[in-house]
C-alpha positions as CSV (number, residue, x, y, z in Angstrom):
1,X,70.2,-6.7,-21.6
2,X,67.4,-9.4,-20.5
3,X,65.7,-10.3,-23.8
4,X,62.4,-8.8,-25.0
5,X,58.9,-10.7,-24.7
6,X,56.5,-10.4,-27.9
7,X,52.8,-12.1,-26.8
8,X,51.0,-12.9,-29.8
9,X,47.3,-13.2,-29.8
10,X,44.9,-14.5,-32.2
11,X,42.0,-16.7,-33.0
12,X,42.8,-20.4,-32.6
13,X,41.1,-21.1,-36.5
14,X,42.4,-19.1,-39.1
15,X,42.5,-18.4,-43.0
16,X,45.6,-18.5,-45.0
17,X,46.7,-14.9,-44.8
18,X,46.1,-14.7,-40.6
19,X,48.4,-18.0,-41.1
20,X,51.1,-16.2,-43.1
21,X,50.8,-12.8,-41.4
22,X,51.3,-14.8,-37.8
23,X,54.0,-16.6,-39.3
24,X,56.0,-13.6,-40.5
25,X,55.3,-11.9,-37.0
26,X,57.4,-15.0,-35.3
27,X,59.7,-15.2,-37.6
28,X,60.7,-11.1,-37.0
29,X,60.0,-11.6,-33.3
30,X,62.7,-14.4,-33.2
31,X,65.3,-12.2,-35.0
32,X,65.5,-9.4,-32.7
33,X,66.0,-11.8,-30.2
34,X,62.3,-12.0,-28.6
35,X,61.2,-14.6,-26.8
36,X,57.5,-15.0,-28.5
37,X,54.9,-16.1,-25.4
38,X,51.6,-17.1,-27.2
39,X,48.3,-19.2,-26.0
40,X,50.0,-22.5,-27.0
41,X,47.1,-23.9,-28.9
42,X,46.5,-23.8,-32.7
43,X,45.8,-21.3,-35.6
44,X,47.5,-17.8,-35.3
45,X,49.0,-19.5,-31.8
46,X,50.5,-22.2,-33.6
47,X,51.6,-19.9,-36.8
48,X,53.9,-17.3,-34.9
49,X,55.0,-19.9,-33.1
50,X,56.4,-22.0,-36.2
51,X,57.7,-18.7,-37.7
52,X,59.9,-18.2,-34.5
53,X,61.5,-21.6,-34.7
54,X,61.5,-21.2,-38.4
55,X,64.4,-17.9,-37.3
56,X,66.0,-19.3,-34.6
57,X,63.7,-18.2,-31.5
58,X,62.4,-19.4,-28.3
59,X,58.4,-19.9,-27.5
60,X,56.4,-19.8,-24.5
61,X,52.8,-21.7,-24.5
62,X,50.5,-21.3,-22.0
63,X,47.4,-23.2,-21.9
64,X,44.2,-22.9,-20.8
65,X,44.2,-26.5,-19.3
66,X,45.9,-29.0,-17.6
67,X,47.5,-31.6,-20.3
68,X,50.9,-29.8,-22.0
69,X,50.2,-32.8,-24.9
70,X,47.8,-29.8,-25.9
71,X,50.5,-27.6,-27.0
72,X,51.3,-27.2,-30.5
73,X,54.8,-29.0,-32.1
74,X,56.3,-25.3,-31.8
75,X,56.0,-24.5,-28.0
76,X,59.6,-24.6,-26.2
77,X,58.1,-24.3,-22.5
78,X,54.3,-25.1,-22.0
79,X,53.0,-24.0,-19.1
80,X,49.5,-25.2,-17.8
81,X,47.2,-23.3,-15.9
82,X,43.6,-25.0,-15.8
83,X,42.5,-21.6,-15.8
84,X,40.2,-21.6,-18.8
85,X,40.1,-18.5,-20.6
86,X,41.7,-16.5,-17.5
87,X,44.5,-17.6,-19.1
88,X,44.6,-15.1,-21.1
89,X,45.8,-12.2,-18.7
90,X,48.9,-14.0,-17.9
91,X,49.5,-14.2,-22.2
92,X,49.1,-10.4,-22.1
93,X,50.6,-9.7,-19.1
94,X,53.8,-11.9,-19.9
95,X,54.9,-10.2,-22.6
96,X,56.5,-6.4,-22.8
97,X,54.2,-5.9,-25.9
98,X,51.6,-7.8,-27.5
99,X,50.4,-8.0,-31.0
100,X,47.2,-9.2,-32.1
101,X,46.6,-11.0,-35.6
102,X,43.0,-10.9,-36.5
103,X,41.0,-12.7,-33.8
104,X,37.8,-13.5,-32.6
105,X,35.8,-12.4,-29.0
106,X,38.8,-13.9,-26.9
107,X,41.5,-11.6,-28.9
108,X,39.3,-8.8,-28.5
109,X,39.5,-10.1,-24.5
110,X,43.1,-10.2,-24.4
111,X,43.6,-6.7,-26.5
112,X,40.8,-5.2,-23.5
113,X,43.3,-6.6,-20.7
114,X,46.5,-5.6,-22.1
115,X,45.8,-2.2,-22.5
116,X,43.8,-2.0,-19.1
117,X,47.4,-3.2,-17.4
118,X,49.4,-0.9,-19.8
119,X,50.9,-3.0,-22.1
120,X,50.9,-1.8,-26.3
121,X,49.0,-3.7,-28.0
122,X,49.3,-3.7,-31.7
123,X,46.5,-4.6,-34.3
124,X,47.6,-6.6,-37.2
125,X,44.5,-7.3,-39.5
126,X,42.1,-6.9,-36.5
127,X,39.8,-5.5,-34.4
128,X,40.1,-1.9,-34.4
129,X,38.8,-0.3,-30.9
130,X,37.4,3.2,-31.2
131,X,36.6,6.0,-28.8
132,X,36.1,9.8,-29.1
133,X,39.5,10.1,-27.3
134,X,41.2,7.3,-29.1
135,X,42.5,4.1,-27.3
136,X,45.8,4.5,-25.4
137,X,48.2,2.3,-25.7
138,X,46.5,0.5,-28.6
139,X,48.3,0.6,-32.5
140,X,47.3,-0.5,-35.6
141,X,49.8,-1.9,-38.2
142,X,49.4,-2.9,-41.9
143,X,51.8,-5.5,-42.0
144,X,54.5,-7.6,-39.5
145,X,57.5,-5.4,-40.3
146,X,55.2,-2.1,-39.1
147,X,53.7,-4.1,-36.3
148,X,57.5,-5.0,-34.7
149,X,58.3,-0.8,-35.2
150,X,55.4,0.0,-33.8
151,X,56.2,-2.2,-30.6
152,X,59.8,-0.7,-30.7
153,X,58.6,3.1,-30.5
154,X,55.5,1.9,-27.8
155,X,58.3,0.7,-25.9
156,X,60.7,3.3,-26.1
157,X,58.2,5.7,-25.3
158,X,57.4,3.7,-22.3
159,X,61.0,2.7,-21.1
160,X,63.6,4.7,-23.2
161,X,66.0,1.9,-22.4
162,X,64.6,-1.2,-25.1
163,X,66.7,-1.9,-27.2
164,X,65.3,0.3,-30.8
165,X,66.6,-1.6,-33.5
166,X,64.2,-1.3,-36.6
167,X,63.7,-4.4,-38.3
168,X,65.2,-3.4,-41.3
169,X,68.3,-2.8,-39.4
170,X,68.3,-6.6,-38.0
């Protein structure tokens, strides 16, 4: 089976507990065998991607600009894309499921795109989108462990053939 993509998304400044929450989802993204794509840069970015070479994993940067010196110390493959903020479709669209630590105005982007192309998105210590009929497609989790279930069932749901390992089981 091809391995499973995780984009994380956060806010490229962060607090202490968006630092540790991003780190743990890297860490469990890594051992189920997740490739973790992120925006390359700092904060939650830089966090998930530490955690997932903490475990073992393999990261995927991509950058808003040109120079791949940009990437943080954690970032296997950089890729560039001079793009700007645009860049941030091809985080969301890259990976099966994104989750979203915290965030400012460009997370909030990113969670918009991702469920506009049909991807899960779920909220970790976040924004939390509201409608009268609910938000399809987006979760909310109260911790890393819940947040990689929640992309497990979305995915299921979705697919019925990714792999549903729990993380407890892992």
């Amino acid at each position: 089976m091809k391995p499973m993509y995780i984009s994380v998304i956060g806010a490229g400044r962060c607090g202490a507990a968006e630092t540790a929450l991003a780190e743990e989802v890297g860490r469990l993204t890594a051992l189920r065998g997740a490739i973790l794509v992120c925006g390359g840069l700092a904060g939650v970015m830089e966090a998930a991607a530490r955690g997932a070479k903490e475990a073992g994993g393999t990261t995927i940067g991509i950058l808003p600009g040109h120079d791949r010196e940009l990437a943080n110390p954690h970032i296997d493959h950089v890729i560039t894309t001079g793009i700007g903020h645009a860049r941030n479709l091809a985080v969301v669209s890259t990976g099966d499921a994104v989750i979203a630590v915290g965030g400012g105005y460009g997370t909030l982007s990113e969670i918009g795109l991702a469920a506009k192309i049909g991807r899960p998105v779920v909220v970790v210590a976040g924004w939390r989108l509201q409608s009268d009929a609910g938000v399809e497609g987006v979760y909310y989790a109260a911790s890393a462990a819940e947040a990689m279930q929640l992309v497990d069932r979305a995915l299921a749901l979705e697919t019925g053939s990714v792999d549903t390992r729990r993380v407890s089981d892992l």
